[in-house]
SEKOL-166525 format. One record per residue (C-alpha): x, z, y; residue in three letters. Coordinates in steps of 0.02 Angstrom, whole numbers. Example, Ala and Ser with C-alpha at 12.3 -4.5 7.8 and 13.67 -1.06 7.14 Angstrom:
<sites>
{X=615, Z=390, Y=-225, rest=ALA}
{X=684, Z=357, Y=-53, rest=SER}
</sites>
This chain:
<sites>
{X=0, Z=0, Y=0, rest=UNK}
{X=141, Z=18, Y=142, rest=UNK}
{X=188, Z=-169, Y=121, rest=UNK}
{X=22, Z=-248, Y=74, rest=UNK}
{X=-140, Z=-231, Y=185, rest=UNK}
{X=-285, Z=-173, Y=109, rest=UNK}
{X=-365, Z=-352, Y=72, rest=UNK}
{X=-248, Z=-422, Y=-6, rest=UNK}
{X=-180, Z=-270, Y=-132, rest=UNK}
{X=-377, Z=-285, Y=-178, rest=UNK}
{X=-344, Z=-452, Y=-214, rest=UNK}
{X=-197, Z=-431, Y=-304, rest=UNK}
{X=-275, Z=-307, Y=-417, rest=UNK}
{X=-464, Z=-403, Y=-428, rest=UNK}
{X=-398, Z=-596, Y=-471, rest=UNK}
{X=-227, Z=-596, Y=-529, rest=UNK}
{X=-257, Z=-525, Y=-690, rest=UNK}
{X=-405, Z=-684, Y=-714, rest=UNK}
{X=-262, Z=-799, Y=-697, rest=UNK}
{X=-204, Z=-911, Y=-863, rest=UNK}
{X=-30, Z=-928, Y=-798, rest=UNK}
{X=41, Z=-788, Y=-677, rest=UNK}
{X=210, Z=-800, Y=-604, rest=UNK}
{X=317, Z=-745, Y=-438, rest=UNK}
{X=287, Z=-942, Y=-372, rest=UNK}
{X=92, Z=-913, Y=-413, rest=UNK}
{X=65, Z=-745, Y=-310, rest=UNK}
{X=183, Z=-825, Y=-177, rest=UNK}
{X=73, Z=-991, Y=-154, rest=UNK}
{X=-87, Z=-913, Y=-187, rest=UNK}
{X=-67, Z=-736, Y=-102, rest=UNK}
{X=32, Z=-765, Y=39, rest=UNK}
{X=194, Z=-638, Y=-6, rest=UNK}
{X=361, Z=-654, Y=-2, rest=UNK}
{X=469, Z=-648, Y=-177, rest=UNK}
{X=526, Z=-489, Y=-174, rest=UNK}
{X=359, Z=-415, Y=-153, rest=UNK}
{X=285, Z=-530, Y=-271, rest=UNK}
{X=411, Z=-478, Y=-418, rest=UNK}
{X=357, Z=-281, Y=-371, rest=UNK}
{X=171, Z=-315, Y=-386, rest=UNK}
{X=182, Z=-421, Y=-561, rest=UNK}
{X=294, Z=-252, Y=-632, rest=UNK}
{X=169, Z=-136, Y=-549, rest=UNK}
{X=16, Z=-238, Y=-641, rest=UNK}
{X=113, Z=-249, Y=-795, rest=UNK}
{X=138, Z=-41, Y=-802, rest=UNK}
{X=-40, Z=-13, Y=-791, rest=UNK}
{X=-84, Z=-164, Y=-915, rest=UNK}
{X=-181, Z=-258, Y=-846, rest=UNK}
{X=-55, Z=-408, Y=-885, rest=UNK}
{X=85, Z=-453, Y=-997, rest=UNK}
{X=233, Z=-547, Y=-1017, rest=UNK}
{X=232, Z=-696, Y=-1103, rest=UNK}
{X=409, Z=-780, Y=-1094, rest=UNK}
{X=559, Z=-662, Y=-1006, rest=UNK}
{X=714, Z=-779, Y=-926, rest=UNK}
{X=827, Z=-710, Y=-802, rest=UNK}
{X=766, Z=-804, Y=-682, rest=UNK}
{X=589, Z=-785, Y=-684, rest=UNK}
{X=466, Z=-727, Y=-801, rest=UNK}
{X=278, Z=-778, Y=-836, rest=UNK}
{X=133, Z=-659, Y=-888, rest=UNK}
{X=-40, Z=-720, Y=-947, rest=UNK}
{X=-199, Z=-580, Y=-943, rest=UNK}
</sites>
């Protein structure tokens, strides 16, 4: 909450998890954020579950619902 406004950490939380594909480039072009914040949010939905990683590289990772 002290980066995101209110709307859009809704958001994040509401639609992201509805997604087929979810990736830092996908909450960057859809959202609005910037990469770094992007990566935190994707770890933050994938400790409470409500996604999970599908394929791990070191450069970026994707998560489905």
């Amino acid at each position: 909450m002290v980066v995101l406004d209110k709307p859009t950490y809704e958001r994040l939380f509401k639609e992201v998890p509805t997604y087929k594909l979810i990736s830092q480039s996908v909450l960057v072009d859809r959202l609005k954020l910037n990469g770094s914040l992007a990566r935190v949010a994707l770890k933050e939905l994938t400790a409470q579950g409500l996604i999970k990683p599908l394929t791990i590289h070191h450069a970026q990772v994707i998560y489905s619902k």
